[in-house]
N, C-alpha and C positions, 0 to 999 in steps of 0.2 A: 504494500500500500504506500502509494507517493506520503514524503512527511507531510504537505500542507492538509492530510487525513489524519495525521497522526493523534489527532485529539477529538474526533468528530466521525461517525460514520455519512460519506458523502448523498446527496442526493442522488437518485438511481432512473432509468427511466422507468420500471416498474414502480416506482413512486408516480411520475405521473399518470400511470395508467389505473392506479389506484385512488389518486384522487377523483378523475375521469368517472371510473364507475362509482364512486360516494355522488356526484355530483346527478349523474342520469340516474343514481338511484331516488334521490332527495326528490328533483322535478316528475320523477313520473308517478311520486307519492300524493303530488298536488289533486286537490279534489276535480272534478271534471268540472265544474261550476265556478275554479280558478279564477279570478283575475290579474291576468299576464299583464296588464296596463296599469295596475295599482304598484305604487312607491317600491321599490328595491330598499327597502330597511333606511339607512343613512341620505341615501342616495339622491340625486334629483332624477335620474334616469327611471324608467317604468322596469317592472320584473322581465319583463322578454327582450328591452333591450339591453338589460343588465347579459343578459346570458348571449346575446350577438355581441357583446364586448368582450365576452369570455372565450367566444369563439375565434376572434379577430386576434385578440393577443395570443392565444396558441398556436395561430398558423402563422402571426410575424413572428415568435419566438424560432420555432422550426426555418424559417426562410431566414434568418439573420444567421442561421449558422451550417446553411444546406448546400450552395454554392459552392465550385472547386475552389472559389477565391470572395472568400466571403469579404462585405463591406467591415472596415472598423470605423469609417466618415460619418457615418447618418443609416437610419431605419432602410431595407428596402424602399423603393420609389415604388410604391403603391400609390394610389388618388385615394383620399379620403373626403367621406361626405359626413353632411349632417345634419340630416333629413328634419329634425327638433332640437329649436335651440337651448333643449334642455336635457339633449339627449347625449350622447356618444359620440364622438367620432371614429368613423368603421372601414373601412377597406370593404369589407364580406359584410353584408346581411341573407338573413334566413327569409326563405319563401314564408309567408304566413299562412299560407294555403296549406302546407303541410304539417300544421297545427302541433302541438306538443310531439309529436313523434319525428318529428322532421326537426324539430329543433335541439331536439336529444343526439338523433343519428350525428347531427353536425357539430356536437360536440363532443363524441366519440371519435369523428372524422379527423378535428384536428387534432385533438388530442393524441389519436393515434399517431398522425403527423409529427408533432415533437415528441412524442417517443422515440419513434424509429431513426429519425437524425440523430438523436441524441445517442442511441446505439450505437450507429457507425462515426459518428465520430471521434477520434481523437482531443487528447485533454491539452494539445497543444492551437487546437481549433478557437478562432476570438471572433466575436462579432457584435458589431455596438449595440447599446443601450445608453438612453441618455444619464441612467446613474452609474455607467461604468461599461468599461469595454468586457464581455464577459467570454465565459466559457462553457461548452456545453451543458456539464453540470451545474452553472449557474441557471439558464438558462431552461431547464429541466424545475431547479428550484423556483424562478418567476413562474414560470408553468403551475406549478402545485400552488404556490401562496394566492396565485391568481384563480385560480381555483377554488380555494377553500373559501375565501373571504367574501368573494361573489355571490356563490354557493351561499352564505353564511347570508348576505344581505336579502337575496331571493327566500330565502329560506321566513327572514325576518317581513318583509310584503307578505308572504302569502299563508301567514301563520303556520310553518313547518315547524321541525325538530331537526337539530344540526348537530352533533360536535363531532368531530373528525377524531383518528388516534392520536393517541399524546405521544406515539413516538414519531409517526409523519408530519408533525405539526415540530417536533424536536429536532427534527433534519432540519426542515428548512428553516426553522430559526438559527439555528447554529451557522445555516451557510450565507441567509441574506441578511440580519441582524446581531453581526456577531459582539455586539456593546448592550445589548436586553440581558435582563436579569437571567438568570439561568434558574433559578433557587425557586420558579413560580409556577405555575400550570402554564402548558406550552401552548396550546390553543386559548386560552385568556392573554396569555404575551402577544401573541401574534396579531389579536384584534386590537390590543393595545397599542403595539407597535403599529399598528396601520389607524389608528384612529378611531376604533369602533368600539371600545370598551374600556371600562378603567381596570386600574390594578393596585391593589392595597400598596397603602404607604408612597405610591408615585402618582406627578400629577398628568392626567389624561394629555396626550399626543393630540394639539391643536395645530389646524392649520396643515402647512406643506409636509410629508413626512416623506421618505423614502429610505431603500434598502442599500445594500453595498452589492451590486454586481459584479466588480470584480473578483477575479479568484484570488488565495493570501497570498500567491506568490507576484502579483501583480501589485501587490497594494503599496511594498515602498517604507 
């Protein structure tokens, strides 16, 4: 195991295919009488474009690092639109004609998407993000936390039941907040870290937040 492991078991891509199926399990537990247009939890975005934002960030995830000669200047040159000015901005939206099952499949789709890159790639493989030039396994890890937290908001609109394992919520803590308490429930950190929840004894994450995408041996 590379030493920048030596303290932390890395994100895997089986980690994102596991958050993938938490996620299509959560949305197809929604009641048929759903509404996909009510609030995403925190969010100003509606529940079904929260989860076309979930979609879009795991297939740029996958395409910033797919390439024989990946970008490390700027995101792929996608067009992004944004269809409400309250909504998202997306590269991919979902047919809505293909109703909860279509919007499932397509989040299976990309997800399966960065997985499989994230397989065959190599740990010497970079490709930008605006909080750091990252590396597959980073990038594996944006995949999951973007995942979970989304999940976690959708979850919160459409009165579901959430919490992910505390040891996949322990990965990507360790690989994209590596300055979060460690000594705390890892799925509470993680909303905390992202702005979505408090946590004993610390003051709630206001305003701009973000992760460390670079790998440690990048960091300097």
């Amino acid at each position: 195991m590379p030493d920048a492991f030596a303290d932390r078991t890395p994100v895997a891509p089986a980690d994102v295919d596991h958050a993938v199926a938490l996620a299509v399990a959560v949305f197809q537990s929604a009641p048929t009488d759903a509404d996909w247009d009510s609030a995403a939890g925190p969010l100003t975005w509606t529940c079904w474009e929260t989860v076309e934002h979930l979609i879009d960030d795991l297939v740029f995830y996958a395409a910033a690092i797919s390439a024989p000669r990946p970008w490390t200047r700027n995101y792929p040159p996608f067009a992004w639109t944004q269809p409400r000015t309250e909504g998202p901005s997306n590269s991919l939206w979902a047919d809505r004609e293909s109703g909860l099952e279509g919007l499932c499949h397509l989040v299976e789709v990309s997800g399966g998407l960065l997985s499989a890159v994230v397989a065959v790639k190599g740990p010497d493989v970079r490709g930008f993000h605006s909080y750091g030039i990252s590396d597959p396994e980073g990038f594996a890890a944006m995949g999951v936390i973007e995942t979970l937290v989304h999940v976690d908001d959708v979850a919160r609109g459409l009165g579901l039941a959430f919490e992910p394992p505390a040891d996949l919520c322990a990965r990507v803590r360790d690989r994209l907040f590596p300055a979060v308490p460690k000594d705390t429930d890892p799925w509470q950190t993680l909303l905390w870290a992202t702005g979505r929840a408090d946590l004993a004894g610390r003051d709630r994450v206001l305003g701009k937040w973000r992760w460390e995408s670079r790998p440690e041996a990048d960091r300097g």
